[in-house]
C-alpha positions in Angstrom: 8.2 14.6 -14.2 11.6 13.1 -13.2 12.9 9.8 -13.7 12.5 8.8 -10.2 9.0 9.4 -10.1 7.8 6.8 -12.4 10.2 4.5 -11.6 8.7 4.7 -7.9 5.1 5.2 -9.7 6.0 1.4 -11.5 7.3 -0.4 -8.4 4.4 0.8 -6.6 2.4 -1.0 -9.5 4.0 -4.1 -9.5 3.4 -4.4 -5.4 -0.2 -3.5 -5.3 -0.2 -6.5 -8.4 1.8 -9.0 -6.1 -0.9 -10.2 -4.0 -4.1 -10.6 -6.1 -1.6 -12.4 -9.1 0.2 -14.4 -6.8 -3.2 -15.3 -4.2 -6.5 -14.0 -5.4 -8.5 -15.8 -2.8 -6.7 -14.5 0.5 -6.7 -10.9 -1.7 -10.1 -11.3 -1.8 -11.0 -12.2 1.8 -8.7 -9.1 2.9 -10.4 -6.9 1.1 -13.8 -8.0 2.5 -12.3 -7.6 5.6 -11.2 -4.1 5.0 -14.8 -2.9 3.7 -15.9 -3.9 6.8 -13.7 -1.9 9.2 -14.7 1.6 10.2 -13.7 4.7 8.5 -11.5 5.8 11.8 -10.1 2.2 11.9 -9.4 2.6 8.1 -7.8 6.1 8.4 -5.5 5.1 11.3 -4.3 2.4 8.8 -3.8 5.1 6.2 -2.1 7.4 8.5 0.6 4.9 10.1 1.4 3.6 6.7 2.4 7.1 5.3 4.1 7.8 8.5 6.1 4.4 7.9 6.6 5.7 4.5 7.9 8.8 5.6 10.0 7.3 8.1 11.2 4.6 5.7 12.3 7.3 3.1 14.1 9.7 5.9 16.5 7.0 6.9 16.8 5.4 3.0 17.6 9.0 1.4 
């Protein structure tokens, strides 16, 4: 596995840790907010994120 890889596998680490170290209550309330969306509205979240990603990624590299 290259370098790059876990470097991007530990930043992605330390932002999914940002919110529930810095404010667990408001992490909390989002994510009871989230398990009550619908799987469509929850995969339309998941799709436009990666496609940000992607995006994001095209026009850094």
């Amino acid at each position: 596995m290259s370098k790059e890889w876990l470097i991007a596998g530990g930043l992605f680490l330390i932002l999914e840790g940002l919110m529930p170290a810095l404010m667990p209550k408001a992490w909390k309330q989002t994510m009871q907010e989230i398990s009550q969306k619908s799987d469509a509205t929850l995969r339309a979240i998941g799709f436009s994120s990666m496609l940000l990603g992607l995006v994001w990624i095209y026009f850094v590299v």
